[in-house]
NUMIMAR-808374 format. One record per residue (C-alpha): x, y, z; residue in three letters. Coordinates in Angstrom, 3 decimals, m for minus. Layout:
N
<node><px>X</px><py>Y</py><pz>Z</pz><r>ala</r></node>
...
end
This chain:
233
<node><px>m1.707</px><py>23.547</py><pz>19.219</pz><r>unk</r></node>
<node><px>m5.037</px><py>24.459</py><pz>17.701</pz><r>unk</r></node>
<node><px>m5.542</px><py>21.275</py><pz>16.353</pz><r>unk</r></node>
<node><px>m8.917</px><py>19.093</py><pz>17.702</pz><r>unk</r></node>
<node><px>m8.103</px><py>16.212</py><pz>20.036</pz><r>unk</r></node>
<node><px>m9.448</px><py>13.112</py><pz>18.846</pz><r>unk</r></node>
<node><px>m11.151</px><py>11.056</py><pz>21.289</pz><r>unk</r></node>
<node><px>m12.435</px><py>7.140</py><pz>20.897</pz><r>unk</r></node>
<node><px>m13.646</px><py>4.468</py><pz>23.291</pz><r>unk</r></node>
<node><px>m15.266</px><py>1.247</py><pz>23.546</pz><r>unk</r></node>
<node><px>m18.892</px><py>0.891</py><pz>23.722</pz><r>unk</r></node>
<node><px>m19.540</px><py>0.197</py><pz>27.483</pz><r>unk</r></node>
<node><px>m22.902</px><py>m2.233</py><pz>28.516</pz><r>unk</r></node>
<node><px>m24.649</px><py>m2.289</py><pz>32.230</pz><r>unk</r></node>
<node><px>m26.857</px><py>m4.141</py><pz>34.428</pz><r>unk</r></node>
<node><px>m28.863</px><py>m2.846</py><pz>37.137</pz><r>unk</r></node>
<node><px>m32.176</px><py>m3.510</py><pz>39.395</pz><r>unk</r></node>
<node><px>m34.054</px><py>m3.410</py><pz>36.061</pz><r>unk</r></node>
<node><px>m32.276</px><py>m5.374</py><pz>34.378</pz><r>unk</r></node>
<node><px>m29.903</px><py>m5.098</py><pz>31.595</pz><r>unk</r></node>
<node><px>m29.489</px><py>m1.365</py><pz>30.450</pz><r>unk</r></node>
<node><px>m30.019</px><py>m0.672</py><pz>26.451</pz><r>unk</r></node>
<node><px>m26.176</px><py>m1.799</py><pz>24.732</pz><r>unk</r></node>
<node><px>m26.560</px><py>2.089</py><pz>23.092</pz><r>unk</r></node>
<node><px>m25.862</px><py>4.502</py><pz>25.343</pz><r>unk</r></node>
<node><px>m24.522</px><py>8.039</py><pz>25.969</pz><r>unk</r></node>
<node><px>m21.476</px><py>9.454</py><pz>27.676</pz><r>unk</r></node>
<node><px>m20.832</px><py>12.652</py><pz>29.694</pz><r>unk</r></node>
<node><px>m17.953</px><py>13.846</py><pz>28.993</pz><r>unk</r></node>
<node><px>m15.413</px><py>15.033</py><pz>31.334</pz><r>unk</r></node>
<node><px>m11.950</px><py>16.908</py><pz>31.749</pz><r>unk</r></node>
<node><px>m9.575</px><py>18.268</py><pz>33.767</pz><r>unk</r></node>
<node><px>m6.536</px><py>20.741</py><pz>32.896</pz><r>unk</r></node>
<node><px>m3.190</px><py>21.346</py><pz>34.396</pz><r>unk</r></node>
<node><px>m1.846</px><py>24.368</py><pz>33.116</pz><r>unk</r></node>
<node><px>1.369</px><py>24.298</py><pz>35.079</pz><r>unk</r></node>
<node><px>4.698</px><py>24.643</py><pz>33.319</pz><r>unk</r></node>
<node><px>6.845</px><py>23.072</py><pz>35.787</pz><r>unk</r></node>
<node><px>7.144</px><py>19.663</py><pz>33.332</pz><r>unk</r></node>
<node><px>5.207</px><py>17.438</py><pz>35.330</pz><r>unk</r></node>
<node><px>1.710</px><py>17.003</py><pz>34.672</pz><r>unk</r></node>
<node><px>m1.319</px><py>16.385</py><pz>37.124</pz><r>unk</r></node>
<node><px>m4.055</px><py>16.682</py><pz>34.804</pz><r>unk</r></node>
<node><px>m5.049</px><py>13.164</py><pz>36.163</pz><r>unk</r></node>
<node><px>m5.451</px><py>13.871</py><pz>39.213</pz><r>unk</r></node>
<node><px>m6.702</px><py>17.420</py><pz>38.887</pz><r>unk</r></node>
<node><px>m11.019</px><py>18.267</py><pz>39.578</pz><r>unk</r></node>
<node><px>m12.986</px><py>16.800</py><pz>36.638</pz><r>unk</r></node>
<node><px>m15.190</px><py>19.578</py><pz>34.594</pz><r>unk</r></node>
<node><px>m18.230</px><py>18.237</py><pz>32.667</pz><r>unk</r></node>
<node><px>m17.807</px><py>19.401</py><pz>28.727</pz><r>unk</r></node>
<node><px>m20.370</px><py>17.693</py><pz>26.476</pz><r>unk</r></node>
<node><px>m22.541</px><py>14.748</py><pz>26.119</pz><r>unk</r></node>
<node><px>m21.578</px><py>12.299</py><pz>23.189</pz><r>unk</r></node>
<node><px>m24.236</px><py>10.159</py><pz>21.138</pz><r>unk</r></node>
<node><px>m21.552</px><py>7.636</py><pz>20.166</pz><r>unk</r></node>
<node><px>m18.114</px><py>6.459</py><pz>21.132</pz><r>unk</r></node>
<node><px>m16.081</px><py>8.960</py><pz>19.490</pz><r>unk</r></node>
<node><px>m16.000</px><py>13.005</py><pz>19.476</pz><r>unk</r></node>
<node><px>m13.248</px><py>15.737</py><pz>18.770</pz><r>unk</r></node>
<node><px>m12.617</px><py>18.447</py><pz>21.214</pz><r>unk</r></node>
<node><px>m10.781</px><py>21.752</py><pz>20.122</pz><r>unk</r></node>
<node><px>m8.628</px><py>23.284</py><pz>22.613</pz><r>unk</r></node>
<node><px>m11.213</px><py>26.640</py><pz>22.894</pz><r>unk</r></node>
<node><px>m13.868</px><py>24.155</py><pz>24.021</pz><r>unk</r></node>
<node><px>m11.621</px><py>24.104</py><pz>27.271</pz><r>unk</r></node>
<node><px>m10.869</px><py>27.395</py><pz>27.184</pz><r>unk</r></node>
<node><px>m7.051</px><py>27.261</py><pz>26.154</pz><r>unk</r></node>
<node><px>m5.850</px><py>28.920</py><pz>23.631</pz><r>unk</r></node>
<node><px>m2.667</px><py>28.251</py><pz>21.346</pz><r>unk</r></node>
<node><px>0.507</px><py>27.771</py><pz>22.599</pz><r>unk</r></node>
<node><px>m0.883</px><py>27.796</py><pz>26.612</pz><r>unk</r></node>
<node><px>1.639</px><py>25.137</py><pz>28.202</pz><r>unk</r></node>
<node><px>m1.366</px><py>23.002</py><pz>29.334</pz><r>unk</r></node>
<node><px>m1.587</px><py>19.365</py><pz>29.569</pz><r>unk</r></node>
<node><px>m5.543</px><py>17.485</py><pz>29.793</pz><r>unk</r></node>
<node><px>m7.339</px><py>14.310</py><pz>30.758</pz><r>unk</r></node>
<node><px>m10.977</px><py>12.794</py><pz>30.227</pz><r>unk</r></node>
<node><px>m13.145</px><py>10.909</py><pz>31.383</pz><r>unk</r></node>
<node><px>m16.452</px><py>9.533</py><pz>30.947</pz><r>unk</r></node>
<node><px>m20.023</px><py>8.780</py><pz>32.671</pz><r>unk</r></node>
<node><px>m22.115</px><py>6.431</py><pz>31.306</pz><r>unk</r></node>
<node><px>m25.997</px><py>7.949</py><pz>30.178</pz><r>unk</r></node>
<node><px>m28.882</px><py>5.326</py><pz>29.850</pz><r>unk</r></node>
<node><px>m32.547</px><py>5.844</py><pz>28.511</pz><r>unk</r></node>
<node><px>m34.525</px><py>4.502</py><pz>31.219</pz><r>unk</r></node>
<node><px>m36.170</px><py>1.233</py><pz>31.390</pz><r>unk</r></node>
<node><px>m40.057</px><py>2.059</py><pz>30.448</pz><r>unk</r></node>
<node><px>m39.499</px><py>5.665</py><pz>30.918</pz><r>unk</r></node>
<node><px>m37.942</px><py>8.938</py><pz>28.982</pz><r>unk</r></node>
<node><px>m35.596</px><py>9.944</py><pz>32.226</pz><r>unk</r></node>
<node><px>m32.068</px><py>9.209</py><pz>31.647</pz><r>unk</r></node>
<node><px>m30.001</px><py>7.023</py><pz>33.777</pz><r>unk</r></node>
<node><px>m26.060</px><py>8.832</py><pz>34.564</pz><r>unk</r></node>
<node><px>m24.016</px><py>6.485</py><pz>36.252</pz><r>unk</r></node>
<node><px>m22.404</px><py>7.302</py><pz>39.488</pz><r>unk</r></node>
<node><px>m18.891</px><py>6.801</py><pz>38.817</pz><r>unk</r></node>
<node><px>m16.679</px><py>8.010</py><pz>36.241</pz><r>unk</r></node>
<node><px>m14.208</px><py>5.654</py><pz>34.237</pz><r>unk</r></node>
<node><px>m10.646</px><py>5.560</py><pz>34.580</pz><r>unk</r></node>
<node><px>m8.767</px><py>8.675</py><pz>33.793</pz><r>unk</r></node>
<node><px>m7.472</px><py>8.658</py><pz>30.465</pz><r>unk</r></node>
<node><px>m3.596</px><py>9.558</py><pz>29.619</pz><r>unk</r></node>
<node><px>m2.890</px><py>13.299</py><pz>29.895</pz><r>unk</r></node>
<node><px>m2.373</px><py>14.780</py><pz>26.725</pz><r>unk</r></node>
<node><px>0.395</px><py>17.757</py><pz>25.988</pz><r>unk</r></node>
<node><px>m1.225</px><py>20.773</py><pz>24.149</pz><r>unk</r></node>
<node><px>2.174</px><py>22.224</py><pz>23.113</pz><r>unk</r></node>
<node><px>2.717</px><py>19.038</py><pz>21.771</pz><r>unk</r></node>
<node><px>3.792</px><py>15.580</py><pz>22.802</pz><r>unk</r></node>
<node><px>2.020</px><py>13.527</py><pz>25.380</pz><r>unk</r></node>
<node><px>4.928</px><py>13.130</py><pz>27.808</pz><r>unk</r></node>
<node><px>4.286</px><py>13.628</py><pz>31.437</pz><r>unk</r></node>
<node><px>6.846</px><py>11.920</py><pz>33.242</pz><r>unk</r></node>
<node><px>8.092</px><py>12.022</py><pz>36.573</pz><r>unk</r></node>
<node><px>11.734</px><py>10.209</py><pz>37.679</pz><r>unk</r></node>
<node><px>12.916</px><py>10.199</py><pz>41.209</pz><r>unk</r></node>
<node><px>15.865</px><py>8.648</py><pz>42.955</pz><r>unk</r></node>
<node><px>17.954</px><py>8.175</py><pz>39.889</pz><r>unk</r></node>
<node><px>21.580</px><py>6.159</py><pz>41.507</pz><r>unk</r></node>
<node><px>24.394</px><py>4.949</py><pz>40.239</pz><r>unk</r></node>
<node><px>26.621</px><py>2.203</py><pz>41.637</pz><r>unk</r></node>
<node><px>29.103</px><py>0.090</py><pz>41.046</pz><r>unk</r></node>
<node><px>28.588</px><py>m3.452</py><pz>41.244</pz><r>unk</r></node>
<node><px>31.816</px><py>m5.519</py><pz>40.298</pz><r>unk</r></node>
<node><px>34.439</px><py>m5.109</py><pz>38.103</pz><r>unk</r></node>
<node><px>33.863</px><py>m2.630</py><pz>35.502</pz><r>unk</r></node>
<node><px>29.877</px><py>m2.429</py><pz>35.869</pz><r>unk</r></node>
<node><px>27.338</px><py>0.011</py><pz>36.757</pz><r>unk</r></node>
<node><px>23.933</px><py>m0.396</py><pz>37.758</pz><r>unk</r></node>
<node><px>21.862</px><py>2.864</py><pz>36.861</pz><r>unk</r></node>
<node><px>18.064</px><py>2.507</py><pz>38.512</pz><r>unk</r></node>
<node><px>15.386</px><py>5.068</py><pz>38.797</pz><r>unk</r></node>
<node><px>12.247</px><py>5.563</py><pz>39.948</pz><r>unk</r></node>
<node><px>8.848</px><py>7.056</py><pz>37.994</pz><r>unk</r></node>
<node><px>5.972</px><py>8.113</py><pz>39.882</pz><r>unk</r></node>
<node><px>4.090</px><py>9.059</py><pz>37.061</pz><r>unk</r></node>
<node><px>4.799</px><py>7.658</py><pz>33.350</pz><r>unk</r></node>
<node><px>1.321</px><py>9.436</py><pz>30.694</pz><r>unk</r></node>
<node><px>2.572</px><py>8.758</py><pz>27.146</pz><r>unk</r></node>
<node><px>5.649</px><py>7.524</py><pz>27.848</pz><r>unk</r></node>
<node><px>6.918</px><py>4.659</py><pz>26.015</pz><r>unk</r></node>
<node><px>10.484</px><py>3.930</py><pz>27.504</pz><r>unk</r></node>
<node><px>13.986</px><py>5.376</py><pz>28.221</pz><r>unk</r></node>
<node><px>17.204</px><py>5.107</py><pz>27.321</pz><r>unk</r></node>
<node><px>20.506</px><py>5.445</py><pz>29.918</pz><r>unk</r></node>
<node><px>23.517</px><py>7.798</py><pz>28.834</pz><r>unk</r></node>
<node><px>26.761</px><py>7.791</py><pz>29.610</pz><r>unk</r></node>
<node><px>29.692</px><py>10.394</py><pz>29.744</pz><r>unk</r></node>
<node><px>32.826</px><py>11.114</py><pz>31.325</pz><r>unk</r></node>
<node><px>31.861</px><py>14.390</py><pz>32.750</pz><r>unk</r></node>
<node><px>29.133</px><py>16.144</py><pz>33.751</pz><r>unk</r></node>
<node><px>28.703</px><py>18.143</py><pz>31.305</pz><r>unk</r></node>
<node><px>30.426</px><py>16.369</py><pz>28.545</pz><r>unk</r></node>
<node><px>29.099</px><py>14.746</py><pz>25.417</pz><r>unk</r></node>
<node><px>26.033</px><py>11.842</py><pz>26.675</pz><r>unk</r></node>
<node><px>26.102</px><py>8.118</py><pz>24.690</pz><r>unk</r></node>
<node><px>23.050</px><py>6.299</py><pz>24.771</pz><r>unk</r></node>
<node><px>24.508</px><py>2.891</py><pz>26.326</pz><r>unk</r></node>
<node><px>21.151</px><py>1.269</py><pz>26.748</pz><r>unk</r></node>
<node><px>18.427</px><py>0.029</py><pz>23.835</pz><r>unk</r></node>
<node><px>14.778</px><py>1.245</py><pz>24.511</pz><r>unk</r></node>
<node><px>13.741</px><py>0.507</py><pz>28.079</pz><r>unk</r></node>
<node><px>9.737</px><py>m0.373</py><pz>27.991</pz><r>unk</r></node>
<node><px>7.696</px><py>1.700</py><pz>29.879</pz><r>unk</r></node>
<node><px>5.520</px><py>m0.353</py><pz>32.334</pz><r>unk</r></node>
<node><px>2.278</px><py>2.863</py><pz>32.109</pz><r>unk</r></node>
<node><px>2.606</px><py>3.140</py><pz>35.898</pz><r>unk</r></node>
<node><px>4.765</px><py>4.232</py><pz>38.601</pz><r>unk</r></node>
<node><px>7.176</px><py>1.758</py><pz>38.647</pz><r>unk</r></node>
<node><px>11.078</px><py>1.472</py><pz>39.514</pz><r>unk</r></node>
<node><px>13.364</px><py>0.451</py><pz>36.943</pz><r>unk</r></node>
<node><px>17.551</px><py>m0.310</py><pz>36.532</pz><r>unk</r></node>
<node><px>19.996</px><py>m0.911</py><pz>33.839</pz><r>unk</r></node>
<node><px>23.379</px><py>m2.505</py><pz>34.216</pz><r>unk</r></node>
<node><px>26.136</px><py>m0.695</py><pz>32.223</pz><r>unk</r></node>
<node><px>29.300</px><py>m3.686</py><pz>31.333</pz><r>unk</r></node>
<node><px>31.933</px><py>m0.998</py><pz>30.699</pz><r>unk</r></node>
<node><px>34.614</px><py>m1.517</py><pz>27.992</pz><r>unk</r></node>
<node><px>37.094</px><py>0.480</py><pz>28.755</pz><r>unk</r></node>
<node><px>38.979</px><py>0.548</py><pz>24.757</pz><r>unk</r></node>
<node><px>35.845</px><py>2.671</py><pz>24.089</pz><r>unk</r></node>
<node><px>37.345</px><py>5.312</py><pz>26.398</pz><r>unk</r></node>
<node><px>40.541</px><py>5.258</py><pz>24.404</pz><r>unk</r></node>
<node><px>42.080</px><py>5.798</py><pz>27.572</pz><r>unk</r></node>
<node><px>40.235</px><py>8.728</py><pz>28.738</pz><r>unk</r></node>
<node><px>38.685</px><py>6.748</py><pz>31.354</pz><r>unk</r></node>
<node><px>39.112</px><py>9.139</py><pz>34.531</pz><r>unk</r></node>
<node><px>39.419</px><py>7.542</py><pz>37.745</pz><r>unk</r></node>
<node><px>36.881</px><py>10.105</py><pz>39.376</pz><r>unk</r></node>
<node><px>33.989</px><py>7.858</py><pz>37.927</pz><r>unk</r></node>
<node><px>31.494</px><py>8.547</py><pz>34.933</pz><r>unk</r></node>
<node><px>28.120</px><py>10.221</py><pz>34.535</pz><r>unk</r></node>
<node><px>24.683</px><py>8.671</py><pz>33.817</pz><r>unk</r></node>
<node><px>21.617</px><py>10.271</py><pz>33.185</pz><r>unk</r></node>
<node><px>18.450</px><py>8.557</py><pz>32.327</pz><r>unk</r></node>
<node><px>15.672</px><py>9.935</py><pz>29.140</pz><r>unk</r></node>
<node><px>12.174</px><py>9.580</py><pz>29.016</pz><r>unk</r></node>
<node><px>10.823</px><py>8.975</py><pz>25.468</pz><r>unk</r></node>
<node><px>6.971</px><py>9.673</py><pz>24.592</pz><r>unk</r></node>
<node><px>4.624</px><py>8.414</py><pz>21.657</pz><r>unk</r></node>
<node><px>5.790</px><py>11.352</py><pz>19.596</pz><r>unk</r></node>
<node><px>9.353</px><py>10.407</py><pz>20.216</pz><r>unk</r></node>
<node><px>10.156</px><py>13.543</py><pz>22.481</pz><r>unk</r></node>
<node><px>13.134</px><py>13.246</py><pz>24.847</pz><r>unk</r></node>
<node><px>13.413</px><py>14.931</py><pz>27.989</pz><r>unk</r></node>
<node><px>16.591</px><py>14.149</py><pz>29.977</pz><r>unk</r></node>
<node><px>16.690</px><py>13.509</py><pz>33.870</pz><r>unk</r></node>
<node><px>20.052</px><py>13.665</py><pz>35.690</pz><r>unk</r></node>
<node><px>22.720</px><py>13.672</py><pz>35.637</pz><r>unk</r></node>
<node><px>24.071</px><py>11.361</py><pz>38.400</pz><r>unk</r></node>
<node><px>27.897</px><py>10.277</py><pz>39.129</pz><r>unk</r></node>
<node><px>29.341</px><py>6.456</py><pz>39.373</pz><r>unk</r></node>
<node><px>32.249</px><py>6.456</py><pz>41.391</pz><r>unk</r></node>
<node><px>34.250</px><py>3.442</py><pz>39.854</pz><r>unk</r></node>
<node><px>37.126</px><py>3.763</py><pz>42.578</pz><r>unk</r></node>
<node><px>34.643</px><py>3.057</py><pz>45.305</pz><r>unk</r></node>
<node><px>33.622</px><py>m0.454</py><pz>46.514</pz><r>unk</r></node>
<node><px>31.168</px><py>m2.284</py><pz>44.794</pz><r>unk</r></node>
<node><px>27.980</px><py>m2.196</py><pz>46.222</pz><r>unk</r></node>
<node><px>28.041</px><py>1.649</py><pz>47.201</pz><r>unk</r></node>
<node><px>25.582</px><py>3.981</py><pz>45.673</pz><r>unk</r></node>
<node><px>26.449</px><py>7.114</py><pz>44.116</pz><r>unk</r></node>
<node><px>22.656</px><py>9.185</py><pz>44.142</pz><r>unk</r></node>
<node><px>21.368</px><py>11.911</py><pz>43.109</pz><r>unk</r></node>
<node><px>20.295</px><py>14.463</py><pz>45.680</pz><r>unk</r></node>
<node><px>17.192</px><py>15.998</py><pz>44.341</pz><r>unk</r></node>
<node><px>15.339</px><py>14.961</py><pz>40.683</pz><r>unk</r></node>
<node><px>11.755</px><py>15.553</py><pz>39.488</pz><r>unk</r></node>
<node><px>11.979</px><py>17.696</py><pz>36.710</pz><r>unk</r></node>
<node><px>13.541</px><py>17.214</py><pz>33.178</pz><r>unk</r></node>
<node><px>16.618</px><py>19.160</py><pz>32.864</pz><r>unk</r></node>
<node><px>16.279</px><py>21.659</py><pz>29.831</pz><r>unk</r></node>
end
């Protein structure tokens, strides 16, 4: 997109050997850019750049101030340093630390930069499933939702309301209670397939998954997925 990133903050305050620092300050104002298209993005962990200085606690930044241009499949993160006048004296004071990392933001639109790992599906009594994942990395997501179908490439049902995002890697599950009158009989006795969505602040979905519950085999025995990381297109 071409359109300016808005950026806002609260007004920070200091103390240090001389005292308390002036409550109006400046920031430095950093970023860093993962221009990766592989669906996962690292922009908060990527090398900070230094971009401008800000007078207040709010500025816009247009994607040609970081160089990208429209359309580029990047994904970007700030940060700040705090700038103080000087105590008695007209040399500025940078702070040595940065502040947290903010959430990466999607240039090609959405913020979604989700990661979901070890995605299983057992059976855990009677005609239940327990679906539970794994994130390792959760910027602009909000929650998921768990689908359902009887084959792997059938038609997916959400079964689950909106599962809250915690912000952080975190491990989550979700117990299915299966009726089986919503099958209509079509119920096969192979098992059914789950598969788990991320949704972000712009309410994007990207699926993860699928994985298969084996409902013949003994409770407590879990059906995984061998390898997940990436949103399946």
């Amino acid at each position: 997109s071409t359109n300016p990133i808005n950026l806002d903050w609260d007004a920070a305050s200091a103390t240090g050997d001389s005292g308390t620092f002036p409550s109006t300050a400046e920031y430095d104002l950093y970023y860093a850019k993962d221009d990766n298209s592989d669906g996962v993005c690292s922009a908060r962990t990527a090398p900070l750049t230094f971009l401008k200085q800000v007078a207040g606690t709010s500025t816009t930044v247009t994607p040609a101030e970081i160089g990208e241009a429209d359309g580029n499949p990047t994904c970007v993160a700030f940060a700040l340093k705090l700038v103080y006048p000087a105590v008695g004296g007209a040399t500025k004071i940078t702070s040595r630390y940065f502040s947290r990392v903010g959430q990466a933001i999607n240039l090609n639109g959405g913020a979604t930069a989700a990661e979901v790992y070890d995605l299983a599906a057992r059976r855990i009594g009677g005609l239940q499933v327990e679906v539970s994942w794994k994130t390792s990395l959760e910027d602009g997501v909000v929650g998921f939702y768990v689908s359902r179908a009887l084959t792997e490439n059938g038609t997916f049902e959400r079964v689950s309301g909106l599962i809250p995002a915690n912000g952080e890697p975190s491990a989550y599950n979700f117990v299915d209670s299966i009726d089986p009158s919503a099958f209509q009989g079509r119920v096969a006795a192979s098992g059914l397939y789950y598969r788990v969505e991320t949704v972000d602040i712009d309410d994007n979905t990207k699926p993860f998954g699928p994985v298969k519950a084996d409902l013949g085999a003994a409770p407590g025995r879990i059906q995984r997925m061998e390898r997940i990381g990436k949103p399946r297109r």
